[in-house]
ZARO-268145 format. One record per residue (C-alpha): residue number from 1; x, y, z; residue in three letters. Coordinates in steps of 0.1 Angstrom, whole numbers. Example, Ala and Ser with C-alpha at 12.3 -4.5 7.8 and 13.67 -1.06 7.14 Angstrom:
2
+-------+-------+-------+-------+--------+
: vomar :    px :    py :    pz : badren :
+-------+-------+-------+-------+--------+
:     1 :   123 :   -45 :    78 :    ALA :
:     2 :   137 :   -11 :    71 :    SER :
+-------+-------+-------+-------+--------+
***
This chain:
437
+-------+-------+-------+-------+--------+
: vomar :    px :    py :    pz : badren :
+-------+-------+-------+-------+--------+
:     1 : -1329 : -1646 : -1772 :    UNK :
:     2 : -1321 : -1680 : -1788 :    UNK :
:     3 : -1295 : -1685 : -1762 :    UNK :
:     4 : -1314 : -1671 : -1732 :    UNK :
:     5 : -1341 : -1696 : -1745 :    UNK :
:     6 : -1322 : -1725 : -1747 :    UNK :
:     7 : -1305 : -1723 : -1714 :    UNK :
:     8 : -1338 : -1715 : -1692 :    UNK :
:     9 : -1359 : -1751 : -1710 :    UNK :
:    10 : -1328 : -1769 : -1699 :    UNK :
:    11 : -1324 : -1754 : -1664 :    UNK :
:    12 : -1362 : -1757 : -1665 :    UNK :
:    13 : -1356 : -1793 : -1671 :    UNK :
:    14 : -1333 : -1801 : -1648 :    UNK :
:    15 : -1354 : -1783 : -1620 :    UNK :
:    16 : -1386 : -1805 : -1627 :    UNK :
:    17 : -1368 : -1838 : -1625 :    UNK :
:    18 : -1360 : -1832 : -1593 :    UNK :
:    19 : -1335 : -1851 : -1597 :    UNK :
:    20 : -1306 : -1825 : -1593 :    UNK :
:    21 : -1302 : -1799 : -1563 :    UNK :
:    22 : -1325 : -1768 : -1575 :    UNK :
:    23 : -1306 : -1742 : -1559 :    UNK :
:    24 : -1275 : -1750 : -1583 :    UNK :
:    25 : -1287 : -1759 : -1614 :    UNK :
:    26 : -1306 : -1723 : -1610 :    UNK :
:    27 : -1277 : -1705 : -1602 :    UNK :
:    28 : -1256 : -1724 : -1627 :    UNK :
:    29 : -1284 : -1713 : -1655 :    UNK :
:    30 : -1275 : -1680 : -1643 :    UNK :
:    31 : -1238 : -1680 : -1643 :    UNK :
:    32 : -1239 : -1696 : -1682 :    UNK :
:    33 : -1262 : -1669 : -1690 :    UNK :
:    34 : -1235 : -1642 : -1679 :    UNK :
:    35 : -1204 : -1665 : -1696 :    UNK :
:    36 : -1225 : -1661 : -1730 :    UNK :
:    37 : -1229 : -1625 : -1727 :    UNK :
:    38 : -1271 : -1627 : -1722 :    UNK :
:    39 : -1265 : -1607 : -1691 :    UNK :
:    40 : -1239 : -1590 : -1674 :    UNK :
:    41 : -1228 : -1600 : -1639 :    UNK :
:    42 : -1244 : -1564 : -1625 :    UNK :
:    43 : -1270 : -1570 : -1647 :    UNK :
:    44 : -1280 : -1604 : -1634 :    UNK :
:    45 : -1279 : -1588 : -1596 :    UNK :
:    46 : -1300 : -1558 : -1610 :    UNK :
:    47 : -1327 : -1588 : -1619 :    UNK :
:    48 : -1331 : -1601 : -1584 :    UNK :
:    49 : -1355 : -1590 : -1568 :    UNK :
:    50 : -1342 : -1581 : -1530 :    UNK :
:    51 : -1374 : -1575 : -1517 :    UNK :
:    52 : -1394 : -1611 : -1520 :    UNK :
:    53 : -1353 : -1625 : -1509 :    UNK :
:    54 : -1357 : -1604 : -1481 :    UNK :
:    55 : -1392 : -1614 : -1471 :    UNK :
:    56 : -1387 : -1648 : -1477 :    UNK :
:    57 : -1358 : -1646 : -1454 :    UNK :
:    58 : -1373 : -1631 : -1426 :    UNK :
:    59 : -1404 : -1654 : -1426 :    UNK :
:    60 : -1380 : -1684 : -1424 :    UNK :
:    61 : -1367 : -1674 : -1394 :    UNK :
:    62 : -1395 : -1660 : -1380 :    UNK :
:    63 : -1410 : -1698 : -1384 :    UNK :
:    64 : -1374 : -1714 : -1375 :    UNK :
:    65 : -1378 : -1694 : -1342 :    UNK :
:    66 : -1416 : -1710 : -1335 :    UNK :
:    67 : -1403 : -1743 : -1350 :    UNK :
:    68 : -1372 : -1745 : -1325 :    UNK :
:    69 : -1395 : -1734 : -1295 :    UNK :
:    70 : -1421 : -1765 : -1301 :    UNK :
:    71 : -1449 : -1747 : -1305 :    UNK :
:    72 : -1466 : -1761 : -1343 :    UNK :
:    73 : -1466 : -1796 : -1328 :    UNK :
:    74 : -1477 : -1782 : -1293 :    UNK :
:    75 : -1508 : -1765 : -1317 :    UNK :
:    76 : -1510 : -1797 : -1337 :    UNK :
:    77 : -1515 : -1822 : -1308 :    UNK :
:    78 : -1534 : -1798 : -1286 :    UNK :
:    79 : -1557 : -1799 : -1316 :    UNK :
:    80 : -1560 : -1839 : -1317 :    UNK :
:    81 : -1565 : -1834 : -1280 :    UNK :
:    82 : -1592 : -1817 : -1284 :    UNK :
:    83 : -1613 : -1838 : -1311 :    UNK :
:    84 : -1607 : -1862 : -1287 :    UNK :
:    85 : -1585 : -1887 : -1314 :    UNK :
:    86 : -1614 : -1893 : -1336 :    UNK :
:    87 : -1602 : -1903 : -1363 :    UNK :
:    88 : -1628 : -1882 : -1391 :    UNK :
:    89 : -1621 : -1851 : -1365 :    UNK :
:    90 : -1584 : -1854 : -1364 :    UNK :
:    91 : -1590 : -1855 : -1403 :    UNK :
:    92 : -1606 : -1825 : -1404 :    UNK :
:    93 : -1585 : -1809 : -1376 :    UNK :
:    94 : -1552 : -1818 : -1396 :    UNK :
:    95 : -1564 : -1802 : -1429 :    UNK :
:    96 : -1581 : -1774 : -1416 :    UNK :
:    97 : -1543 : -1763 : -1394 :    UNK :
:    98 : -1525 : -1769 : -1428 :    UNK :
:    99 : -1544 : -1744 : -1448 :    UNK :
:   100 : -1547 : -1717 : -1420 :    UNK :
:   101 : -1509 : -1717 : -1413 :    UNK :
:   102 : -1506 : -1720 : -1447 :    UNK :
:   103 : -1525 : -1684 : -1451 :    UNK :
:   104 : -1490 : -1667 : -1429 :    UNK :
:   105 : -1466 : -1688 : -1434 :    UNK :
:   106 : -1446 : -1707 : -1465 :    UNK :
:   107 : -1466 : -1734 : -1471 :    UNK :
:   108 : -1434 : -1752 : -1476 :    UNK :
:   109 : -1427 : -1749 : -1437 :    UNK :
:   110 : -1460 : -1763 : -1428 :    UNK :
:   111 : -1456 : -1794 : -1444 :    UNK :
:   112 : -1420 : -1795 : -1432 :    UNK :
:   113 : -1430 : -1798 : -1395 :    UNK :
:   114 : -1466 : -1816 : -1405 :    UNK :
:   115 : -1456 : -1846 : -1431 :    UNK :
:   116 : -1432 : -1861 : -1396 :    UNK :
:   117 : -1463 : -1854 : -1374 :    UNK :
:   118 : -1490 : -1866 : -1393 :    UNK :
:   119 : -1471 : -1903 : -1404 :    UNK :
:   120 : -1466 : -1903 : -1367 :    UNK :
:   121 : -1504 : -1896 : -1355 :    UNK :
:   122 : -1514 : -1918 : -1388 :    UNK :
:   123 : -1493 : -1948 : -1376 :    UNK :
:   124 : -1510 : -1951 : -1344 :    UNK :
:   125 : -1544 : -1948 : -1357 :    UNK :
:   126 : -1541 : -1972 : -1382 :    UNK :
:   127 : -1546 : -1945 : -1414 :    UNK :
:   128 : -1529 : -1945 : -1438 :    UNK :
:   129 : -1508 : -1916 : -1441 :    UNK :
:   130 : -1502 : -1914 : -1477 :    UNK :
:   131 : -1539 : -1900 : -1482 :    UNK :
:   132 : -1538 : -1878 : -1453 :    UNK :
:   133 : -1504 : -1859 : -1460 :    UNK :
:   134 : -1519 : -1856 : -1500 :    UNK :
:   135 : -1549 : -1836 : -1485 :    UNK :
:   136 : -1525 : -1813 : -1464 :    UNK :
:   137 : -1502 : -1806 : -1491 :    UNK :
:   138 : -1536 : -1797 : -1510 :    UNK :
:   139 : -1549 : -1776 : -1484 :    UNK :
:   140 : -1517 : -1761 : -1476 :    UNK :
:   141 : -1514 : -1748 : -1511 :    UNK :
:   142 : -1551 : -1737 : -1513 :    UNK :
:   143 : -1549 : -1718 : -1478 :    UNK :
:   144 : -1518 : -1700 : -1488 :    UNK :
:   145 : -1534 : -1687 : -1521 :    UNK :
:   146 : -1554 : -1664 : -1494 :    UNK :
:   147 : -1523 : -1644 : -1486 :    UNK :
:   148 : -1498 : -1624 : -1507 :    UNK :
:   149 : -1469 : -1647 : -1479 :    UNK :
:   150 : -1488 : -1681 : -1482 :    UNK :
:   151 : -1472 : -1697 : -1509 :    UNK :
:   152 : -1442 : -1688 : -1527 :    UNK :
:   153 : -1457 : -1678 : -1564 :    UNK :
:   154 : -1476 : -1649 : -1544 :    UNK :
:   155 : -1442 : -1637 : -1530 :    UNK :
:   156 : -1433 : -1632 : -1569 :    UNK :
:   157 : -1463 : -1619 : -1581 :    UNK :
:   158 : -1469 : -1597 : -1558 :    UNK :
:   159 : -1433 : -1580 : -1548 :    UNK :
:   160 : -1429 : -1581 : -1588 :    UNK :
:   161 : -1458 : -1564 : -1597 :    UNK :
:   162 : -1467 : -1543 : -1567 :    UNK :
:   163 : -1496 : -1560 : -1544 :    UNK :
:   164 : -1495 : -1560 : -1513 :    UNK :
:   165 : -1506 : -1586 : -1484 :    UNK :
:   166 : -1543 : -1568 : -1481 :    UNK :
:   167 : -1546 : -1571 : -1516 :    UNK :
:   168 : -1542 : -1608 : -1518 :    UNK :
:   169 : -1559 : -1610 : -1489 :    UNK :
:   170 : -1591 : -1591 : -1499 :    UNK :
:   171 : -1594 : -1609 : -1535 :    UNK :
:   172 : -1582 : -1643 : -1531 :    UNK :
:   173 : -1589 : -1650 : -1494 :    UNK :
:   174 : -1625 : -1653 : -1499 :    UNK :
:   175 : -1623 : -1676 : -1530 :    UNK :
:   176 : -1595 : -1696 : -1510 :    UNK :
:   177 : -1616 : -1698 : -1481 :    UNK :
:   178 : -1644 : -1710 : -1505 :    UNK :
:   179 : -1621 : -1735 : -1522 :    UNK :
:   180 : -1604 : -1749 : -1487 :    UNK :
:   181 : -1643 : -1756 : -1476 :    UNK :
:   182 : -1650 : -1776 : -1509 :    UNK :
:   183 : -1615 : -1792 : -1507 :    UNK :
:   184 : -1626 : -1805 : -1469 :    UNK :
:   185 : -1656 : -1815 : -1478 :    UNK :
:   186 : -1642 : -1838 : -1509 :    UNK :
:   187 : -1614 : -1855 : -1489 :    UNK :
:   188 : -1642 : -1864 : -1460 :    UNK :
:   189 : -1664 : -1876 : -1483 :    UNK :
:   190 : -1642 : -1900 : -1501 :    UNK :
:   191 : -1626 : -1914 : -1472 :    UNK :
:   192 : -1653 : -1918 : -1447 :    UNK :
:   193 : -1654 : -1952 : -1447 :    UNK :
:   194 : -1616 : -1960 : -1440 :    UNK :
:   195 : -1621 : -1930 : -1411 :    UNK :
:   196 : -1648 : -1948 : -1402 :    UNK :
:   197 : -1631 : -1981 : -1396 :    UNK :
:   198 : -1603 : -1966 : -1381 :    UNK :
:   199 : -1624 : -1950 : -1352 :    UNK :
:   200 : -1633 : -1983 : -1347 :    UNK :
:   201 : -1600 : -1998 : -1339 :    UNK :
:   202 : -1590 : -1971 : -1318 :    UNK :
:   203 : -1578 : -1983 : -1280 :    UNK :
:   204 : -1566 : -1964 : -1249 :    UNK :
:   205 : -1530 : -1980 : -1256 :    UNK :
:   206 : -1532 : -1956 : -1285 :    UNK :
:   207 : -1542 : -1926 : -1266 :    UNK :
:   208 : -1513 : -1929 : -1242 :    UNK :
:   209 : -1491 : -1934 : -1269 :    UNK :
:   210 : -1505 : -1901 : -1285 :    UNK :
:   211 : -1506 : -1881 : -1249 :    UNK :
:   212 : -1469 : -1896 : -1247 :    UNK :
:   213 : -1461 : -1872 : -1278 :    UNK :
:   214 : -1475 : -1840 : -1262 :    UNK :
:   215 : -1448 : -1843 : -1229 :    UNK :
:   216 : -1423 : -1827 : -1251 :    UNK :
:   217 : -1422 : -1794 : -1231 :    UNK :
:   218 : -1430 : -1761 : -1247 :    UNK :
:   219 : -1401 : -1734 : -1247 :    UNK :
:   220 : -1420 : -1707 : -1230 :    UNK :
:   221 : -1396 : -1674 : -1239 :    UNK :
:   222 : -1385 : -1689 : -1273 :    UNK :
:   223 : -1425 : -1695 : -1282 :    UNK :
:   224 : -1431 : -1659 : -1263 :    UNK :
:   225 : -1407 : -1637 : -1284 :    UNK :
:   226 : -1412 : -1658 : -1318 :    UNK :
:   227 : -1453 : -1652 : -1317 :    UNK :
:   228 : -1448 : -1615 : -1310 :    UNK :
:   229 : -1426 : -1612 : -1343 :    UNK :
:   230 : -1447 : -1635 : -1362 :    UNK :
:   231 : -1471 : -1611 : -1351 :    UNK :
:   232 : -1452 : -1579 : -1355 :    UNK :
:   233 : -1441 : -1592 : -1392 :    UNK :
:   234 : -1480 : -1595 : -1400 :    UNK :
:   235 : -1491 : -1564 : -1388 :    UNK :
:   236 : -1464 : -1544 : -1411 :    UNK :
:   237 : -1470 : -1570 : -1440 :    UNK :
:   238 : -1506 : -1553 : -1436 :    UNK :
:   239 : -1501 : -1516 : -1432 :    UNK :
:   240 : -1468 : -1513 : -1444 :    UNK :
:   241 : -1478 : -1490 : -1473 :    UNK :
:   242 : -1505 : -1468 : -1453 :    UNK :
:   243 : -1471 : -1465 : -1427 :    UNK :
:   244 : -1450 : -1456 : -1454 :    UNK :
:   245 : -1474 : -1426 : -1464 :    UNK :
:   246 : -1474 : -1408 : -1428 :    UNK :
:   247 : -1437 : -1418 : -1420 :    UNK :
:   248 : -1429 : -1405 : -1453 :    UNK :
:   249 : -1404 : -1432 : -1448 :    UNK :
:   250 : -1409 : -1459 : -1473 :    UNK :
:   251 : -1413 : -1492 : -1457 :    UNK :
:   252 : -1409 : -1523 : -1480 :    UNK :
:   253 : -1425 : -1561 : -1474 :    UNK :
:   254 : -1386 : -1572 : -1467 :    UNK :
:   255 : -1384 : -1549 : -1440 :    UNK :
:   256 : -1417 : -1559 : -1428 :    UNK :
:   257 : -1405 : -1592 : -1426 :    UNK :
:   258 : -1366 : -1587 : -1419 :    UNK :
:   259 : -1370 : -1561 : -1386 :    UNK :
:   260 : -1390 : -1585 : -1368 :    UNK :
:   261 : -1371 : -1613 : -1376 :    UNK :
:   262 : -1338 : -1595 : -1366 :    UNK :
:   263 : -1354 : -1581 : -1333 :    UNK :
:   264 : -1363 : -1619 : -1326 :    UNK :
:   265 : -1333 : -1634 : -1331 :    UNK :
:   266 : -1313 : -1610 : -1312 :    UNK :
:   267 : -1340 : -1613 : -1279 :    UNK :
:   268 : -1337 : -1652 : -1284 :    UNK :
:   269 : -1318 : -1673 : -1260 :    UNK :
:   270 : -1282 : -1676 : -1265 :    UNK :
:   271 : -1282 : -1715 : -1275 :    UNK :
:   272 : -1315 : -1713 : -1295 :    UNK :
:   273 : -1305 : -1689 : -1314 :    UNK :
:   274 : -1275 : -1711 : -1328 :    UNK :
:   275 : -1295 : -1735 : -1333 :    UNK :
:   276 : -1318 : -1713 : -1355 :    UNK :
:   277 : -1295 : -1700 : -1375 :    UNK :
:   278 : -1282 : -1738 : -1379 :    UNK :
:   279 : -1317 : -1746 : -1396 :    UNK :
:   280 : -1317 : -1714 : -1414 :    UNK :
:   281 : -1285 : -1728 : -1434 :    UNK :
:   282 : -1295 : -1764 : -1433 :    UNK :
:   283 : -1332 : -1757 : -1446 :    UNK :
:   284 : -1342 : -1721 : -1459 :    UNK :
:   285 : -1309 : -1709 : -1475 :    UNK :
:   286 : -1312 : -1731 : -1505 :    UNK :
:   287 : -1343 : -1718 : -1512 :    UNK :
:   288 : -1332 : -1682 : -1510 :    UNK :
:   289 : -1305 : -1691 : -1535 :    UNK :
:   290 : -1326 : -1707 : -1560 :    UNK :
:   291 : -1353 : -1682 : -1558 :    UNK :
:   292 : -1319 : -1654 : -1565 :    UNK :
:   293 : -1311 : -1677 : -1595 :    UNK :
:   294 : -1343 : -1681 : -1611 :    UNK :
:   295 : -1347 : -1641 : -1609 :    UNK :
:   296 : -1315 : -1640 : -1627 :    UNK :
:   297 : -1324 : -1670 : -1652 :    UNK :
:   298 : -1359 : -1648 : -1660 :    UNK :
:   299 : -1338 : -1614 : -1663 :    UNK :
:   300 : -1322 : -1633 : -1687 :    UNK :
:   301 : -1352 : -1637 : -1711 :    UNK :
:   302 : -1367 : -1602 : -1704 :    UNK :
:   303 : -1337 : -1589 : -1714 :    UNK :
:   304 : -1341 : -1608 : -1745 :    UNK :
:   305 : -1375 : -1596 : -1749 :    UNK :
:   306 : -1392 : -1635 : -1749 :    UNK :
:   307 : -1421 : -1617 : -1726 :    UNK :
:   308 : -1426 : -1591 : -1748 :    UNK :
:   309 : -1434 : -1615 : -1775 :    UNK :
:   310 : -1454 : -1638 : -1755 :    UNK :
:   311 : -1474 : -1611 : -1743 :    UNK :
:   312 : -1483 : -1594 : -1779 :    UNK :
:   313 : -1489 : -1634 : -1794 :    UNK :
:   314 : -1516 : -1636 : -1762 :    UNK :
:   315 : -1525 : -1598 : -1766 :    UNK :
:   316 : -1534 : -1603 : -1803 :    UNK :
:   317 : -1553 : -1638 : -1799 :    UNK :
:   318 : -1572 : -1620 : -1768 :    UNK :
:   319 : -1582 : -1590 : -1790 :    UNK :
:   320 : -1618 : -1596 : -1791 :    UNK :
:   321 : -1619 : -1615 : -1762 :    UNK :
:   322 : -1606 : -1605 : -1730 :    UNK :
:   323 : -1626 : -1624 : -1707 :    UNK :
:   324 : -1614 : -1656 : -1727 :    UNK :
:   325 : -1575 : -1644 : -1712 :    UNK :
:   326 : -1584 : -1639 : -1678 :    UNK :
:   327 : -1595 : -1681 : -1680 :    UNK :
:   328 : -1566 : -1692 : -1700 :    UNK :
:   329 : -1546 : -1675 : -1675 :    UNK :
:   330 : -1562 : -1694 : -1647 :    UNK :
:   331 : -1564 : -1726 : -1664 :    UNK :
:   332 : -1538 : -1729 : -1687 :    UNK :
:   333 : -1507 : -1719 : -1664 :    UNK :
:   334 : -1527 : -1739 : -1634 :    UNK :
:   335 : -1528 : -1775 : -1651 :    UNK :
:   336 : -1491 : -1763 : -1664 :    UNK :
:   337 : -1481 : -1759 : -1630 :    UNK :
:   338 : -1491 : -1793 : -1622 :    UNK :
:   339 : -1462 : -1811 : -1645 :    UNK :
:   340 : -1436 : -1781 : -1633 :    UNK :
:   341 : -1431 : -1763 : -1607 :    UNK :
:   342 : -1455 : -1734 : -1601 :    UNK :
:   343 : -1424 : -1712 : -1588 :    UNK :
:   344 : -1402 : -1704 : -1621 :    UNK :
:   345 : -1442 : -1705 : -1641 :    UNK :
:   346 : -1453 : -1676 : -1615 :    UNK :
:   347 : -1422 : -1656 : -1622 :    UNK :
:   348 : -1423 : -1659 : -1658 :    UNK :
:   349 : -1459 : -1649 : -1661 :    UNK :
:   350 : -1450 : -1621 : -1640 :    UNK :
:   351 : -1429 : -1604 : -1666 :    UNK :
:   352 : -1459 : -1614 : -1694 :    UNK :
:   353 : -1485 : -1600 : -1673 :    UNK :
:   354 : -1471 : -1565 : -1667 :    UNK :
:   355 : -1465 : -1566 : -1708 :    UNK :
:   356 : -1502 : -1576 : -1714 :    UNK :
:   357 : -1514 : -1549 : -1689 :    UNK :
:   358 : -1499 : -1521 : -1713 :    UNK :
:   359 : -1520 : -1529 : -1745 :    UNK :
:   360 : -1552 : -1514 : -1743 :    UNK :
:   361 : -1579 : -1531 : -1744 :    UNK :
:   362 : -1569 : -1557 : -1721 :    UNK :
:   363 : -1582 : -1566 : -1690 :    UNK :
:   364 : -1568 : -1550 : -1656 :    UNK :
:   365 : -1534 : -1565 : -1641 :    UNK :
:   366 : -1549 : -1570 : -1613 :    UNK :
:   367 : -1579 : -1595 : -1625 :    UNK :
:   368 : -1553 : -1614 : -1642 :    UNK :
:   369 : -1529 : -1617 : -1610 :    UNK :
:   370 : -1556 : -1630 : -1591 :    UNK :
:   371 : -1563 : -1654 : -1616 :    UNK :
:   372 : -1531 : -1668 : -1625 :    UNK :
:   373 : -1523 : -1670 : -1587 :    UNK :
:   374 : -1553 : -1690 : -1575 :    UNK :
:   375 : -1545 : -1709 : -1609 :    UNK :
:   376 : -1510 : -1722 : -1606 :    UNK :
:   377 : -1515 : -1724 : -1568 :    UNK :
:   378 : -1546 : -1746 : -1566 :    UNK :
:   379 : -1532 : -1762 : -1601 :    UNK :
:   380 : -1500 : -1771 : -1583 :    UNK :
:   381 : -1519 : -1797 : -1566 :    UNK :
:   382 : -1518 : -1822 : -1589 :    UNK :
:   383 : -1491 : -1840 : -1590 :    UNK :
:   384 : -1464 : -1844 : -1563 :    UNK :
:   385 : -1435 : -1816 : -1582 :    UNK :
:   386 : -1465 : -1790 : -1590 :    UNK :
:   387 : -1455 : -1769 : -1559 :    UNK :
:   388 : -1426 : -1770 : -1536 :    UNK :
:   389 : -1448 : -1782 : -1508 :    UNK :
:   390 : -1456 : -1815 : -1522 :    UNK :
:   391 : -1420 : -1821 : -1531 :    UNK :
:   392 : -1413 : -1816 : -1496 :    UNK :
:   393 : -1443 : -1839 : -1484 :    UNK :
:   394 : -1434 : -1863 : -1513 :    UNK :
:   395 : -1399 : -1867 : -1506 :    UNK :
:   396 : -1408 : -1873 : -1469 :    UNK :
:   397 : -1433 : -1899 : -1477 :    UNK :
:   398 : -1411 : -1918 : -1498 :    UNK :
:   399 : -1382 : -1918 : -1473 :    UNK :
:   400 : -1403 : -1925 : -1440 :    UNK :
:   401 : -1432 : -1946 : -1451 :    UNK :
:   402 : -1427 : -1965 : -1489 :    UNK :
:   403 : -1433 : -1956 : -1529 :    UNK :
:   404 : -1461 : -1935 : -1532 :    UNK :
:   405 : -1459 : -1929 : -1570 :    UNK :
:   406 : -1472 : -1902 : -1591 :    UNK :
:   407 : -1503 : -1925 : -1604 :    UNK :
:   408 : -1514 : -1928 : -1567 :    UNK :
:   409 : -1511 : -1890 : -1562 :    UNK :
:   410 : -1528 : -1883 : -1593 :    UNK :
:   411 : -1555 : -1908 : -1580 :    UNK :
:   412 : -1561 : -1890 : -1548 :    UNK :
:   413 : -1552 : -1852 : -1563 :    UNK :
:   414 : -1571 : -1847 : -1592 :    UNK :
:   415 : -1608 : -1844 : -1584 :    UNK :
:   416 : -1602 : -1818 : -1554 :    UNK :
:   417 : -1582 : -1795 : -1578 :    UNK :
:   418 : -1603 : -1798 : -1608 :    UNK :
:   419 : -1632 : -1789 : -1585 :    UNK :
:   420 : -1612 : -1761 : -1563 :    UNK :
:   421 : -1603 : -1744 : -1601 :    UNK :
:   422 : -1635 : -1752 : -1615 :    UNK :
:   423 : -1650 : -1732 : -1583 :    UNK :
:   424 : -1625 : -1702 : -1582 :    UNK :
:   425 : -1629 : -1699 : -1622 :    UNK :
:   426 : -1668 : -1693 : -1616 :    UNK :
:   427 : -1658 : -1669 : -1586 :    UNK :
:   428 : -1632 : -1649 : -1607 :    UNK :
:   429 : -1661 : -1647 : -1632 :    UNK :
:   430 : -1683 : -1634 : -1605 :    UNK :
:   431 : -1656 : -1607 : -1596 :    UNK :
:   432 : -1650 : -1597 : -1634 :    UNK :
:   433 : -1689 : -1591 : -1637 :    UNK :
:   434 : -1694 : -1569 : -1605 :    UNK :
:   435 : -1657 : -1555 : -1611 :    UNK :
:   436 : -1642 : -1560 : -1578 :    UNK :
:   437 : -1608 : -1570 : -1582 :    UNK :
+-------+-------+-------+-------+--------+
***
C-alpha cells in the first residue's frame, strides 16, 4: 500500500503541474507500479476499464468526423448570424452552444474548436476574450454534468459503477440545466457594461469581416454521414440496456459509441477519412492513453486496499449522519477538484463509493454519484487545471492572446461556481428528501 501510495501523489503531482505530458507520466506511474510488484502486467490490463476507452474512442471520432466536415463553426457563426452580432446576444449565444454541446459531446472538444472561434469573433468586436472563453469553459463543464458522455468524470463514474446515459440524464440534467441558467445569468450580469460598450463600437466593416468567416464552405456528405452517427451513437447511449434485454445480446456503452463511429468512418470520403484518423492520433489518442494509465495507477491502490480504508474512515465518521456524506461528497471533492484535476479525483472516488455503498446504513450509490459528479464537475471550474477543458482553453489563451494567470481566472471563476454548487447542493437536498435519485 505504502508503495502504491507513494507512486500515485507523485504521478498525481506531476499530472497537476501540467507541466509534463499526462499521457506518460500516467502510464509511467503504471509501468513503476508493475516493476515494484504492486500489480502484475495482466493485472494492470485487468484494471482498465475497456468500456469508458471504448466510448471515449468512438465519441472522438464521431466529433473528429463533424469537426473535419465544418459543421461546429458553420453552427457557431450561423448562431452569431442570427443575434445579429450583438454583442450581449453573441454572449449569450456563445455560452448557451458550449453547455448544450457540452451535454453530447467531451467537453474537451467543444472548447477545442470554440477557444480559436471565440478569440477570433472577440477580436473583431472589441471583447475581450479572456472573460468570454472563462464563461464557456464554465458552461461547458456545467452542461456536460447533464449527461453520463458530457464530461469525462461521468464516463468513469458511470461505466465504473453501472449508470447509464438516461440515468445521468434524468438526475443531473435538470439540476445542470438549473445551474447553466444561474451560470448565464451571472456572467451577463457582471459584464453588461463592457457588452454594452462594445455594441456600441460595432461597425459594418466588422460584419463583413465576420460574414467573411462563414464563406468557408460546409462538407455536405462528410456533415451528412457524421450527424447520423452522432445521432446513431446517442440513440444506443439511450436504450442500449432496454436493447440488450430483447436482443438478449448484451450491448455495452463502447459499442454504442464504437459501431457508429466505425460505420462512419468507413462511409467517409476517402481523403477525409485520413485526415480524421490524422487528428484522432494528433489529438484524442493521448487522452485514451492516459485515461488507460490512470485506470492502471487506481488498480494499483485498490489492490492495496487504500479505498477500502478510506471508505470505512468516511463510513465510520458518517455513522450518525448520512446526509452530512452525501454534502461532503459534493463539496469536499468539488473545491478539491478545483486545485487537481477532476479526472484521476472521479476515478478514485469511484472505487470509495462502491466501498461506502456496502456498509449499511449508508446512503444509496446512486445519491452519492450524483452528488460527487455535479460536485467535481461544477467544482472543476475554478481554476484553469480543475478540468481538462480549461487546460485546453487555458493553454490556448496563453498561446494566442497573452498571460491570463490563475488570479484572473479565480477572479472571474469563483462566484459562478460557488453559486452553481451552492444551488445543486440545495437541489440534491431536494432529491434526498422526496427520494428521487
Amino acid at each position: 500500500m505504502i508503495i502504491a501510495l507513494t507512486v500515485f501523489a507523485i504521478a498525481y503531482v506531476f499530472i497537476a503541474t501540467e507541466k509534463f505530458p499526462r499521457h506518460l507520466v500516467a502510464i509511467l506511474g503504471a509501468a513503476v507500479m508493475i516493476v515494484f510488484g504492486v500489480l502484475s502486467p495482466l493485472e494492470a490490463f485487468t484494471y482498465i476499464n475497456w468500456d469508458t476507452i471504448g466510448l471515449l474512442a468512438g465519441m472522438f471520432a464521431l466529433v473528429a468526423v463533424l469537426i473535419e466536415a465544418g459543421f461546429f463553426k458553420w453552427l457557431a457563426l450561423t448562431a452569431v448570424r442570427k443575434v445579429n452580432y450583438h454583442p450581449t446576444y453573441l454572449f449569450i449565444a456563445l455560452i448557451v452552444i458550449a453547455a448544450v454541446l457540452a451535454m453530447w459531446m467531451d467537453s474537451i472538444t467543444v472548447m477545442l474548436f470554440l477557444s480559436a472561434l471565440t478569440l477570433q469573433l472577440c477580436n473583431l468586436l472589441k471583447i475581450d476574450p479572456v472573460t468570454v472563453i472563462i464563461a464557456e469553459v464554465c458552461a461547458a463543464n456545467t452542461g456536460g454534468s447533464a449527461t453520463l458522455v458530457g464530461d469525462p468524470p461521468n464516463v468513469i463514474l458511470g461505466t465504473t459503477l453501472g449508470f447509464n446515459f438516461g440515468d445521468f440524464l434524468t438526475h443531473t440534467g435538470p439540476i445542470s440545466a438549473v445551474a447553466s441558467l444561474l451560470l448565464l445569468g451571472v456572467f451577463l450580469y457582471v459584464n453588461r457594461k463592457h457588452l454594452g460598450d462594445a455594441h456600441e463600437a460595432l461597425t459594418d466593416d466588422t460584419i463583413r469581416e465576420i460574414e467573411a468567416l462563414h464563406r468557408d464552405p460546409l462538407h455536405a456528405q462528410l456533415t451528412r454521414v457524421g450527424l447520423i452517427g452522432f445521432g446513431a451513437a446517442v440513440a444506443l447511449l439511450v436504450t442500449h440496456h432496454w436493447l440488450s434485454e430483447v436482443l438478449h445480446f448484451e450491448i455495452t456503452a463502447a459499442m454504442s459509441a464504437l459501431v457508429p463511429a466505425v460505420l462512419v468512418l468507413i462511409f467517409s470520403p476517402g481523403i477525409e477519412r485520413v485526415i480524421v484518423l490524422k487528428r484522432l492520433v494528433k489529438h484524442d489518442l493521448e487522452n485514451l492513453v492516459f485515461f488507460a494509465g490512470l485506470f492502471m495507477l487506481i488498480g494499483g491502490l485498490e489492490k492495496s486496499q487504500a479505498f477500502e480504508q478510506v471508505a470505512a474512515l468516511l463510513a465510520t465518521n458518517s455513522a450518525s449522519n448520512p446526509a452530512g456524506l452525501v454534502f461532503a461528497l459534493h463539496w469536499g471533492p468539488g473545491l478539491l477538484s478545483g486545485v487537481v484535476d477532476n479526472v484521476p479525483l472521479a476515478l478514485a472516488m469511484s472505487y470509495v463509493l462502491k466501498d461506502i455503498a456496502a456498509v449499511p446504513g449508508m446512503p444509496a450509490l446512486a445519491l452519492m454519484v450524483w452528488s460527487l459528479a455535479l460536485g467535481v464537475n461544477l467544482g472543476g471550474n475554478l481554476t484553469p487545471i480543475g478540468a481538462s477543458a480549461n487546460v485546453v482553453a487555458y493553454s490556448y489563451l496563453e498561446r494566442n492572446h497573452g498571460k491570463v494567470g490563475w488570479s484572473r481566472w479565480l477572479k472571474i471563476a469563483a462566484l459562478p461556481t460557488i453559486g452553481t454548487m451552492l444551488l445543486a447542493s440545495a437541489l440534491l437536498l431536494v432529491k434526498g428528501n422526496i427520494g428521487w435519485y
